[in-house]
N, CA, C and O atoms as CSV, one atom per row, in Angstrom:
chain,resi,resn,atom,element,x,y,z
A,1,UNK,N,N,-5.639,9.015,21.588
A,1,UNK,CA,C,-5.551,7.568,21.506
A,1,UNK,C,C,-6.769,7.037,20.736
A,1,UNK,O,O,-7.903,7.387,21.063
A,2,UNK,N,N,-6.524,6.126,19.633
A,2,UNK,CA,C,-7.721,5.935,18.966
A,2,UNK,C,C,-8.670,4.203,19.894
A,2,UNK,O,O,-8.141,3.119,20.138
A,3,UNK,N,N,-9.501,4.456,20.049
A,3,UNK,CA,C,-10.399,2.917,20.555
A,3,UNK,C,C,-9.936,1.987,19.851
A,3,UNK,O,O,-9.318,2.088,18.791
A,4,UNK,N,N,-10.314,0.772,20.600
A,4,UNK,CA,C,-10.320,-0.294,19.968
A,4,UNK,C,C,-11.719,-0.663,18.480
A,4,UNK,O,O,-11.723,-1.328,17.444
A,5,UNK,N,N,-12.149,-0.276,18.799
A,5,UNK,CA,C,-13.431,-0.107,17.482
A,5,UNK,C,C,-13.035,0.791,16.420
A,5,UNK,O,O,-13.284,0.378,15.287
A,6,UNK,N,N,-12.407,2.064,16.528
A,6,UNK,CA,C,-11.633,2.504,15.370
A,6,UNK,C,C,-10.567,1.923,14.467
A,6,UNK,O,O,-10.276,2.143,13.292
A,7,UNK,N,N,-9.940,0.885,15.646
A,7,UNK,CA,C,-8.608,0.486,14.769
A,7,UNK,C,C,-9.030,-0.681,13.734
A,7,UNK,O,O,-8.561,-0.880,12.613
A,8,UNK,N,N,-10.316,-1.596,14.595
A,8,UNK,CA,C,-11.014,-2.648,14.002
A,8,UNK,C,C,-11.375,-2.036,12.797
A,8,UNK,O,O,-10.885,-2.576,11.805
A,9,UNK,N,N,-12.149,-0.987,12.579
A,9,UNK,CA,C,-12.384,-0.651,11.166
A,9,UNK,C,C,-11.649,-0.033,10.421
A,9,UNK,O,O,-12.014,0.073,9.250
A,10,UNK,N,N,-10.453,0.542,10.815
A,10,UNK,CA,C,-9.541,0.450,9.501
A,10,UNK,C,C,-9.202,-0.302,8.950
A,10,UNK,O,O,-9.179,-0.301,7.719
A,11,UNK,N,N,-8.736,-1.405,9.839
A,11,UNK,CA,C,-8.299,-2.636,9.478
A,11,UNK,C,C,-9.528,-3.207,8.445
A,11,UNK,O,O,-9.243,-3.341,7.255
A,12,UNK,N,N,-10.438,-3.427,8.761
A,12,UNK,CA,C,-11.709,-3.481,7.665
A,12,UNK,C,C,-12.235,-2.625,6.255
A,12,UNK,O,O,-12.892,-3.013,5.289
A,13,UNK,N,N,-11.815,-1.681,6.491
A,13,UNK,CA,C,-11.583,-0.605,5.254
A,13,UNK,C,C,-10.690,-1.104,4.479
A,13,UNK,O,O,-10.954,-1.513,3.348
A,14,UNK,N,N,-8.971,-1.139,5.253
A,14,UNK,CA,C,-8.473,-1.699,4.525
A,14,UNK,C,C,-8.363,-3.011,3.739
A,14,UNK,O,O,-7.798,-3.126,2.651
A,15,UNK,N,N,-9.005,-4.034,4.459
A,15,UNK,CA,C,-9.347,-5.748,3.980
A,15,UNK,C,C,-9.960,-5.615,2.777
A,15,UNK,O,O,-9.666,-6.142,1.704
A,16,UNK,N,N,-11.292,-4.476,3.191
A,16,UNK,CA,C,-12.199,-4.050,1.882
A,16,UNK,C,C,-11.238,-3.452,0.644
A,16,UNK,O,O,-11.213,-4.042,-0.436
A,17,UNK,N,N,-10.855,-2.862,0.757
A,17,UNK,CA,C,-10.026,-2.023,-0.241
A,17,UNK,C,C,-8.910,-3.455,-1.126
A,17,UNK,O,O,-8.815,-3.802,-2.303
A,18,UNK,N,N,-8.404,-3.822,-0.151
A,18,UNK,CA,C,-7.376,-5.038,-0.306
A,18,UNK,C,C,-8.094,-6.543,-1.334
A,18,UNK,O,O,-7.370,-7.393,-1.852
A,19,UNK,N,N,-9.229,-6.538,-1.393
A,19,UNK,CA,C,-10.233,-7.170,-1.463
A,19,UNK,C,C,-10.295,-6.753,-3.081
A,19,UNK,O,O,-9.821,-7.388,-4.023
A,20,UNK,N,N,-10.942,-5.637,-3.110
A,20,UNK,CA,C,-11.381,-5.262,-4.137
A,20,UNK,C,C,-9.950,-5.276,-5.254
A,20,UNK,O,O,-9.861,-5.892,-6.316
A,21,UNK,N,N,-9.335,-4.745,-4.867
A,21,UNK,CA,C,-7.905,-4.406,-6.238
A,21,UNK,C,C,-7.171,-5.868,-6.007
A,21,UNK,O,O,-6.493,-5.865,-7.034
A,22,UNK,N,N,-6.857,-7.073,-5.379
A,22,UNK,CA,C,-6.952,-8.273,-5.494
A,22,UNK,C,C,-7.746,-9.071,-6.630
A,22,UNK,O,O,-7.393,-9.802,-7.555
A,23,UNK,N,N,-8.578,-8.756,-6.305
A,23,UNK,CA,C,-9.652,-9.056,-7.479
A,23,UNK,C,C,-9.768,-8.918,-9.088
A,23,UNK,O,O,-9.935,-9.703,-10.021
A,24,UNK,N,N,-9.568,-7.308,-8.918
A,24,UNK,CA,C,-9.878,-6.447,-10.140
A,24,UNK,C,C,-8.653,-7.300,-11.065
A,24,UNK,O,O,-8.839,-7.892,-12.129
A,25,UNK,N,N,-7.053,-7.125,-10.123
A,25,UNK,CA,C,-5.807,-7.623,-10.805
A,25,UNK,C,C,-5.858,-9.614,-10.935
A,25,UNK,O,O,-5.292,-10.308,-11.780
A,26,UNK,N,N,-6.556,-9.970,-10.013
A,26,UNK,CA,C,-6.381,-11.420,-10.645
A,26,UNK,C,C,-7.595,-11.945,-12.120
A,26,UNK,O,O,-7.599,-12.923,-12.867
A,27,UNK,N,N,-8.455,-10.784,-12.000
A,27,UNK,CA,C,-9.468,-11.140,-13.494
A,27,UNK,C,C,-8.376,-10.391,-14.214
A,27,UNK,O,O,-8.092,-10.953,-15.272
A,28,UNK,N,N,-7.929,-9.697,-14.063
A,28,UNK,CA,C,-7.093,-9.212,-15.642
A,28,UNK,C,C,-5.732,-10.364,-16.375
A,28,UNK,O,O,-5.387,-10.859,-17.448
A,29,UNK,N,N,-5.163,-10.290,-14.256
A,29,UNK,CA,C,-3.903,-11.465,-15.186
A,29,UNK,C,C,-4.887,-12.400,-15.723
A,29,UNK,O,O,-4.887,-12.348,-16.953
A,30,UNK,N,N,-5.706,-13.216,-15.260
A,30,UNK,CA,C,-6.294,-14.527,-15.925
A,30,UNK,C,C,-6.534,-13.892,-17.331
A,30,UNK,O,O,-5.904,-14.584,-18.130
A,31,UNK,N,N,-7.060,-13.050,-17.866
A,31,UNK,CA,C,-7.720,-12.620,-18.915
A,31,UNK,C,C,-6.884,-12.452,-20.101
A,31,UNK,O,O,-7.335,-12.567,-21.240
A,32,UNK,N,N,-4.955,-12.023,-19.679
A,32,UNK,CA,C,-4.062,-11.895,-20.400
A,32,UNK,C,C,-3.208,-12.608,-20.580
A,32,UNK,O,O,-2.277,-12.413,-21.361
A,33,UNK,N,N,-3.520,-14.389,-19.286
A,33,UNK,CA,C,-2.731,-15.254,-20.135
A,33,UNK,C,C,-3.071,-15.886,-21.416
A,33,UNK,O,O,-4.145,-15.331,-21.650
A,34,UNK,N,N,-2.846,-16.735,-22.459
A,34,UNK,CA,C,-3.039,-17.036,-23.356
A,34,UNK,C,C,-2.947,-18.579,-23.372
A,34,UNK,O,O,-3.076,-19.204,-24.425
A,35,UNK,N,N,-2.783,-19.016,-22.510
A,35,UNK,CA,C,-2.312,-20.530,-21.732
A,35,UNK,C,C,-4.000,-21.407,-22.777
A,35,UNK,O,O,-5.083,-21.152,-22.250
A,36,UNK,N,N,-4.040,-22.178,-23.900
A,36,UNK,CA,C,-5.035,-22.760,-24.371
A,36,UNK,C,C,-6.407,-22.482,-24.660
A,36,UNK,O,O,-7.424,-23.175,-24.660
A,37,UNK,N,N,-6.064,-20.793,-25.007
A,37,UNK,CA,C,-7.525,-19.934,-25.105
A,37,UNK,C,C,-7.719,-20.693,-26.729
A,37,UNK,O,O,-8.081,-19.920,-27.617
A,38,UNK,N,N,-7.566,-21.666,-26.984
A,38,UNK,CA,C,-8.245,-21.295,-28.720
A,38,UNK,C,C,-9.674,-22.004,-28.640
A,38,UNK,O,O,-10.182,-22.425,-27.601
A,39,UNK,N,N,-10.012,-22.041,-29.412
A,39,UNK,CA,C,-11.772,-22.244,-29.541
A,39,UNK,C,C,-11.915,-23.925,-29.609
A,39,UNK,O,O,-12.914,-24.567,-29.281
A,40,UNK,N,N,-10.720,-24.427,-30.093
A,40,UNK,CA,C,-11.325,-25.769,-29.780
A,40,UNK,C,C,-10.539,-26.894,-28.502
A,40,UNK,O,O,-10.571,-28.111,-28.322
A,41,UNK,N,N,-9.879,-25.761,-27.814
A,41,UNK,CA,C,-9.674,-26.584,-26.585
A,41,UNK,C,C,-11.040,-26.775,-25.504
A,41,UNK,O,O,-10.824,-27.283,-24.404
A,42,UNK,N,N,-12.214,-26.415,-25.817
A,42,UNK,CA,C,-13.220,-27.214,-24.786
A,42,UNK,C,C,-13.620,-27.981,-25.229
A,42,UNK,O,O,-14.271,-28.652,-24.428
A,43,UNK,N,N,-13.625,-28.439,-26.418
A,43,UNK,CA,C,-13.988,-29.604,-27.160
A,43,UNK,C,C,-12.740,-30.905,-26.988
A,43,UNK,O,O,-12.945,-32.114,-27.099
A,44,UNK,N,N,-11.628,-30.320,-26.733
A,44,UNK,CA,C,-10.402,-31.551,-26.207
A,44,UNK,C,C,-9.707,-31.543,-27.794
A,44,UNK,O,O,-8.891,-32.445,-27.981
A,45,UNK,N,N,-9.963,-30.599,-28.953
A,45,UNK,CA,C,-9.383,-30.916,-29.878
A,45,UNK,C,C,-8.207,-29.717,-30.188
A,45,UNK,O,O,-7.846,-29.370,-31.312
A,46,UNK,N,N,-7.861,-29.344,-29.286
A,46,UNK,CA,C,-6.437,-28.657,-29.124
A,46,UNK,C,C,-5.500,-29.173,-29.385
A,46,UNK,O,O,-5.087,-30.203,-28.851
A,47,UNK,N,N,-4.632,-28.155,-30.842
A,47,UNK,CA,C,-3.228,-29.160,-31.285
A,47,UNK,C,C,-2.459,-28.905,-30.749
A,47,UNK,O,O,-1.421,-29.413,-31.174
A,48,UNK,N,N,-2.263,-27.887,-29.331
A,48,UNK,CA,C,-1.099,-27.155,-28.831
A,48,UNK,C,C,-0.103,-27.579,-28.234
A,48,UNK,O,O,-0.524,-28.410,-27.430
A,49,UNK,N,N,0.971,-27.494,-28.158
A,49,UNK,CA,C,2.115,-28.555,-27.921
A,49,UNK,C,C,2.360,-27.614,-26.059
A,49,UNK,O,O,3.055,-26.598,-26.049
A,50,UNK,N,N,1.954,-27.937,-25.197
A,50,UNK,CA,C,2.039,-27.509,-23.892
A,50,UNK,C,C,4.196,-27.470,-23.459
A,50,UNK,O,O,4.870,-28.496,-23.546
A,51,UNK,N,N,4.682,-26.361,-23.126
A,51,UNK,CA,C,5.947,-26.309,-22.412
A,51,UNK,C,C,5.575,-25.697,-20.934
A,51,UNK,O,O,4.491,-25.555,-20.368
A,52,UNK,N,N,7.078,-25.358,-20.502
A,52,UNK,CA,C,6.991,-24.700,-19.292
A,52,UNK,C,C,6.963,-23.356,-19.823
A,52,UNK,O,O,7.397,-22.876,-20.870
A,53,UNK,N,N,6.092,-22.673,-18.437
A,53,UNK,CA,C,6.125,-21.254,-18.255
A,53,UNK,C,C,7.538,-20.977,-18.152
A,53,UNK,O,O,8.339,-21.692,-17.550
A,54,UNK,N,N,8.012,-19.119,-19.220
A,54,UNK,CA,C,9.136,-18.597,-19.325
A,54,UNK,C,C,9.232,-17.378,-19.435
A,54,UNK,O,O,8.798,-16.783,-20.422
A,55,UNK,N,N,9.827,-16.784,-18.422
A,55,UNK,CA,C,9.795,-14.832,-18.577
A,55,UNK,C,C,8.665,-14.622,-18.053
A,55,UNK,O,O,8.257,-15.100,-16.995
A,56,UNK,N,N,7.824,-13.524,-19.142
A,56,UNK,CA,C,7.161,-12.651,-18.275
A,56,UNK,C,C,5.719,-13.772,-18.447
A,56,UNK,O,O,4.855,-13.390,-17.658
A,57,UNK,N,N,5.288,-14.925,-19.191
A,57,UNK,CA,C,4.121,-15.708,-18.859
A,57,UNK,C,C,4.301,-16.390,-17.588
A,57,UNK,O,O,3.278,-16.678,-16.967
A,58,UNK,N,N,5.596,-16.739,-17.031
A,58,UNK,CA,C,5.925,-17.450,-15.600
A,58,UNK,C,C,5.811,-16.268,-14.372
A,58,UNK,O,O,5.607,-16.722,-13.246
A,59,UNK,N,N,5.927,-14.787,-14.503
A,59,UNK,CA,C,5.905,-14.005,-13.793
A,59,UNK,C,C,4.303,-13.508,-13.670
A,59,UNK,O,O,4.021,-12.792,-12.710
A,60,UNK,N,N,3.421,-13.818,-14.472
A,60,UNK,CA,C,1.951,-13.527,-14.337
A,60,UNK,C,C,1.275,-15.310,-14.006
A,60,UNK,O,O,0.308,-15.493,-13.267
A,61,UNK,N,N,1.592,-15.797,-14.309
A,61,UNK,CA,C,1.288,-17.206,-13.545
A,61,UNK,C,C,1.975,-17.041,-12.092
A,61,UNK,O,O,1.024,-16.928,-11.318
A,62,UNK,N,N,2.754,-16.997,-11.616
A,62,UNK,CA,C,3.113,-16.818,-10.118
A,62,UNK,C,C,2.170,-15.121,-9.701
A,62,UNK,O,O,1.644,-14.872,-8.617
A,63,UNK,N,N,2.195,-14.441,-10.599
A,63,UNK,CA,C,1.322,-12.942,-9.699
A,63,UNK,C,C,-0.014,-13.446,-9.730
A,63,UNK,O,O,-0.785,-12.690,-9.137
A,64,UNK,N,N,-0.491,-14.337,-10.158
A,64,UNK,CA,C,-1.830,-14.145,-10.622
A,64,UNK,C,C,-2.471,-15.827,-9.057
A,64,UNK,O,O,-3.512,-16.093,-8.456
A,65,UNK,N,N,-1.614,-16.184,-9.098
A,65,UNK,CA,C,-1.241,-16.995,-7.566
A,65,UNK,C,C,-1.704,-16.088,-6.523
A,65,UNK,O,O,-2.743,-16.062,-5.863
A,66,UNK,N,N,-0.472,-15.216,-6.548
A,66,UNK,CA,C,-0.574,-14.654,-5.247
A,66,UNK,C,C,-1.279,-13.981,-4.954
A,66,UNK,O,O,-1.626,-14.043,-3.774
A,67,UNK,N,N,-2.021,-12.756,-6.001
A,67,UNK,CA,C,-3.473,-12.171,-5.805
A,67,UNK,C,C,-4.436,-12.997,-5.824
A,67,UNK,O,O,-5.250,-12.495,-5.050
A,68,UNK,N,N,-4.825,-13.858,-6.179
A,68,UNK,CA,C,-5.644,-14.916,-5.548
A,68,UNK,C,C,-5.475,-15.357,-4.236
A,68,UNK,O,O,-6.523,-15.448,-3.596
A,69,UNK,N,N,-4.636,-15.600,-3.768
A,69,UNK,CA,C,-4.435,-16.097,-2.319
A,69,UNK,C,C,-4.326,-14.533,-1.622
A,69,UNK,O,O,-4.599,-14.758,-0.443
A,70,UNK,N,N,-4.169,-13.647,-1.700
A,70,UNK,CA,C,-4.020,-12.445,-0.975
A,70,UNK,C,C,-5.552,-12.047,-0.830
A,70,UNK,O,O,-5.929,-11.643,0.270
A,71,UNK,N,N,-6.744,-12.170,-2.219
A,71,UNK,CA,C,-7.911,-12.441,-2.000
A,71,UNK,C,C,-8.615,-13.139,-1.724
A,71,UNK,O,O,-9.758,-12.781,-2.009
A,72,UNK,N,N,-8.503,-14.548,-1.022
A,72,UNK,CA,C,-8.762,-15.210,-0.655
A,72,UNK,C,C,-8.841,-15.130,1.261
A,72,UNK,O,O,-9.654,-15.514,2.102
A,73,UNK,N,N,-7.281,-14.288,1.300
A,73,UNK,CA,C,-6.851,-14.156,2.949
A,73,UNK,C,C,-7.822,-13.173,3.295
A,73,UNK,O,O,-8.192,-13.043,4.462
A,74,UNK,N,N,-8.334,-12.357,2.210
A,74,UNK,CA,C,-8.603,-10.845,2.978
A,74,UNK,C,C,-10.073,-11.163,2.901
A,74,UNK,O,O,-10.581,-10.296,3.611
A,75,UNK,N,N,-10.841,-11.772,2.526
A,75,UNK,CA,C,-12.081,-12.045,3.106
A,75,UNK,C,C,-12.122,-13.054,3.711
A,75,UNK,O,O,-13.273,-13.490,3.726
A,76,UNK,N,N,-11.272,-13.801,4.352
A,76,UNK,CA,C,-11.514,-14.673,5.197
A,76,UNK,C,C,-10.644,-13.584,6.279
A,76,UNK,O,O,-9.841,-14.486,6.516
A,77,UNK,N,N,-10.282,-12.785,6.868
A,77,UNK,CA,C,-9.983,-11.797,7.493
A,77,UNK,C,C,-11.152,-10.721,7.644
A,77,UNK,O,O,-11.365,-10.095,8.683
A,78,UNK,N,N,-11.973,-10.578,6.309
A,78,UNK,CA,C,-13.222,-10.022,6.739
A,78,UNK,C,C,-14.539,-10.366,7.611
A,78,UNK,O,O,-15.395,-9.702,8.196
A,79,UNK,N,N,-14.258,-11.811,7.393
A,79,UNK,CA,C,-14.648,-12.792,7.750
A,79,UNK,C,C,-15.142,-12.823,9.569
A,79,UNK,O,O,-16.192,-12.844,10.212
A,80,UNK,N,N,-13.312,-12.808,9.908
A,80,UNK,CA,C,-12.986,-12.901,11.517
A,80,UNK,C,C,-13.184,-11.384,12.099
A,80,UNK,O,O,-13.193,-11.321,13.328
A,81,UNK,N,N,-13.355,-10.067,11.337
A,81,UNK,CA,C,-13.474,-9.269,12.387
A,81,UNK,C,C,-15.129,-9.353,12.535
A,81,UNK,O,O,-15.990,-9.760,11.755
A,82,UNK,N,N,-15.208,-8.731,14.020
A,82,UNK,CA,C,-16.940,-8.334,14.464
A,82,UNK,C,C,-16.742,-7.273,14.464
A,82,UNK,O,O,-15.959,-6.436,14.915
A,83,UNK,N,N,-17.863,-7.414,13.677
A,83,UNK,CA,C,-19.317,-6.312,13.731
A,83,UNK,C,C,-19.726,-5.306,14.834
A,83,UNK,O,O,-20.750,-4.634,14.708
């Protein structure tokens, strides 16, 4: 039978682990949308005609959601276990 202090730190291993590849995958989607990267949209002089997300740019805008919020849960889950 494993303790209650063993199971706590898997569960923490895993948060950690969960944590980290959350992460790694929401800097990449951000990095591979293309959503107003040109050089003069921080200046506000962007000619780009904005539509809706379609296919696979609407399927990395919704993944790139949810690994954010999945990293968001798992250190605030790291958060609540003790030490």
């Amino acid at each position: 039978m494993v303790s209650n202090l063993g199971v706590i730190m898997q569960i923490g291993n895993f948060l950690e682990t969960l944590t980290f590849i959350s992460a790694i995958l929401t800097i990449l989607l951000v990095l591979l949308q293309q959503r107003g990267a040109t050089l003069g949209a921080g200046s506000g002089s962007s000619s780009e005609l904005y539509t809706t997300r379609r296919g696979l740019e609407k399927s990395m805008f919704i993944a790139t959601i949810f690994f954010a919020v999945v990293f968001v849960a798992s250190i605030l889950g790291l958060l609540l276990i003790p030490e």
